[in-house]
C-alpha positions, 0 to 999 in steps of 0.5 A, a space after each residue: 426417851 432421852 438417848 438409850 435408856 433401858 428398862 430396869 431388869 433387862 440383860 442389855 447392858 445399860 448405856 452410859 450416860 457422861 456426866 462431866 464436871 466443872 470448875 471446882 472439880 480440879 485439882 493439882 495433877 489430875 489425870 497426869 498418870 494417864 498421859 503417855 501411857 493411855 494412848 487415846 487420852 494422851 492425843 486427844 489432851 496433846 491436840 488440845 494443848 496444840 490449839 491452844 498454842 503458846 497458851 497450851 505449851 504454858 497450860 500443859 506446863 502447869 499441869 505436869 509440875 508439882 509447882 505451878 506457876 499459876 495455880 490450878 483454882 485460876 479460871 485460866 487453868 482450871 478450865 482449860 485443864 477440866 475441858 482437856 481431861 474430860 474431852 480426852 477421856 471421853 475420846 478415851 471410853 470412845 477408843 474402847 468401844 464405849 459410845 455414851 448414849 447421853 451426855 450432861 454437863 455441869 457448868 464448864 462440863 457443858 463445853 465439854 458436852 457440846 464438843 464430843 457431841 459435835 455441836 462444836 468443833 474441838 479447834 473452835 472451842 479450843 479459841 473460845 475457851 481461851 477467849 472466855 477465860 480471859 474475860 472471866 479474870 476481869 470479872 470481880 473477886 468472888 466465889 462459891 458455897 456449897 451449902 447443905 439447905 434447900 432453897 426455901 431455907 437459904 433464900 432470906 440470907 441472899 442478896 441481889 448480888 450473891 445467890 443460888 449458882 446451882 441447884 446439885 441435888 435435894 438439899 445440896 446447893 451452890 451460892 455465888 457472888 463476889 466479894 466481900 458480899 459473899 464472906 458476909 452470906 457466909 458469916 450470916 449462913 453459918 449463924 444460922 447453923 446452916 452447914 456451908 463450906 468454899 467451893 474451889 472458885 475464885 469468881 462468882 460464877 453463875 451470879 450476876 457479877 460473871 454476866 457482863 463477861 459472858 455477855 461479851 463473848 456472845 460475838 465470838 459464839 456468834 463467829 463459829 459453826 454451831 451444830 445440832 448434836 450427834 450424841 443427845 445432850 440433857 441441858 444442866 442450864 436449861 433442864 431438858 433435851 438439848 434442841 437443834 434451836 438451842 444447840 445454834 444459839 450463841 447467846 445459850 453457850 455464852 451465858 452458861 457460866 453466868 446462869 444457875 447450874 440445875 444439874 439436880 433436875 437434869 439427872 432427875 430427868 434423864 434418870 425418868 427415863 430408864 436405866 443407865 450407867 453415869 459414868 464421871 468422865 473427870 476429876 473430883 468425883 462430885 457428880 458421882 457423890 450426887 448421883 449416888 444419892 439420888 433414889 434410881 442409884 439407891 434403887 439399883 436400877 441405875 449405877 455410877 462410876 468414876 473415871 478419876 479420883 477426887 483429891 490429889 494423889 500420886 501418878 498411879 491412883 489415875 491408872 488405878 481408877 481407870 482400872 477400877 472403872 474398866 472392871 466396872 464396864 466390863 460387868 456391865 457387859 461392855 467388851 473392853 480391848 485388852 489393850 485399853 487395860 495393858 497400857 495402865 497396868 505397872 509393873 512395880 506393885 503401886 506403892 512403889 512408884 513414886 508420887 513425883 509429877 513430870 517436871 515443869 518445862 517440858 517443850 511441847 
């Protein structure tokens, strides 16, 4: 059994499975409302942003202002920022009690997975990242589609240079590839009258035209301490238990973003296993989307909650779902401190507060 899934129909509260995001999820103030009011996120995003360095100062920057000097869908801030959220909201349930049995990643989510499950450290995969995205801007333009068609449908308009990046769910996949090739599977795709829309990448990650940058950070993989994990990880790359073998190799975390995303299999899997609370810990809500459709969650035998909200909104929708979220835990049977819930709550009714982002230049 994969962590500490439960039978249907017990009273034991069902244990939390993370299921953290990746590139594509961001978007512009997400999860700015929790910073400096919740206390556990806000150490755990300011000692990341410390890491990072001057980098950090710059990243933290970006993600306090209503108008960035580099914006959000850059790789060199889209996933520095989803790596710092959801490991600072993972640290976040952690401070409350909330221990996730399982966690599953999707994409970059995986990075996130193997820091809080202690594969590595926070400090070296503070490094890595800024290392990894670098390489990943001198890869080609591109980017990713979501498309509503299974497999069998899309395979005759791919191409060796553009195609399937994830698998999400039945009938829900990503393609990718760089430009122009992936606008001419778009123009072919939507001939075909095959529902397809951009995803908020600006590479063809995992295709074959983001390999050769994974490929070049296999060195610096190689140079850190890998671990075993202390939390059970369900592989989105290679679906499955995450393996003491696997865990260690270097080669593995340097081609994630450069293989097929096969997170639909990997909640198959885990959800096989016995019930569970999935619980989006980061922006976007996608992952959530996708496992509420999934038969265990339509079954009620699993449920999913969202820790963020999916779009841009003003500072308070954080602490509104994060509220919304600890209501949740606490019918599931979880016991939250009533501090967790204090720090969150305004004192001014939520339309009142107004939806102005901490500016820019703030020294960190």
């Amino acid at each position: 059994m994969i962590g500490r899934g439960v039978p249907a129909g017990t009273s034991t509260p069902r244990p939390v499975a993370l299921l953290l995001p990746g590139q594509g999820a961001q978007h512009q103030g997400m999860g700015v409302g929790l910073y400096e009011r919740e206390p556990a996120f806000t150490d755990a995003i300011d000692e990341f942003f410390v890491l990072l360095g001057r980098e950090g100062a710059a990243i933290r920057a970006d993600w306090l202002c209503e108008n960035p000097r580099i914006p959000v869908d850059e790789a060199i801030r889209a996933q520095p920022l989803l790596f710092g959220i959801g490991y600072a909201i993972g640290r976040m349930l952690q401070s409350w009690g909330v221990e996730p049995s399982v966690l599953i990643g999707h994409s970059a989510g995986e990075y996130v997975a193997a820091t809080l499950a202690g594969v590595a450290s926070l400090e070296d995969a503070a490094a890595l990242l800024l290392s990894r995205v670098e390489l990943f801007q001198r890869a080609p333009l591109g980017g990713m589609l979501a498309v509503v068609a299974d497999e069998e449908r899309v395979a005759p308009f791919l191409t060796d240079e553009v195609v399937i990046g994830a698998v999400n769910g039945p009938g829900q996949l990503l393609v990718a590839g760089p430009e122009p090739q992936l606008s001419e599977v778009r123009a072919a795709l939507e001939r075909a009258e095959i529902t397809c829309m951009p995803a908020k990448a600006l590479r063809g990650f995992h295709s074959p035209s983001i390999l050769e940058a994974c490929a070049a950070s296999i060195p610096a993989f190689a140079g850190i301490r890998l671990n075993a994990p202390a939390i059970p990880i369900v592989s989105a790359s290679r679906p499955g238990p995450l393996d003491k073998a696997t865990a260690r190799d270097p080669e593995y975390w340097a081609m994630v973003p450069g293989v097929p995303v096969l997170f639909g299999p990997a909640l198959d899997l885990l959800l096989s296993q016995g019930s569970y609370l999935l619980v989006e810990t980061g922006p976007g809500q996608g992952l959530s989307v996708l496992a509420r459709r999934h038969p265990e969650v339509l079954a009620r035998r699993s449920a999913v909650v969202s820790m963020l909200g999916h779009r841009p909104a003003p500072p308070h929708a954080d602490r509104t779902a994060v509220l919304r979220a600890i209501d949740r835990l606490t019918t599931e049977g979880y016991r939250i401190p009533p501090a967790a819930r204090d720090c969150l709550v305004d004192e001014q009714p939520a339309a009142a507060v107004p939806a102005v982002l901490i500016p820019a230049g703030i020294a960190l």
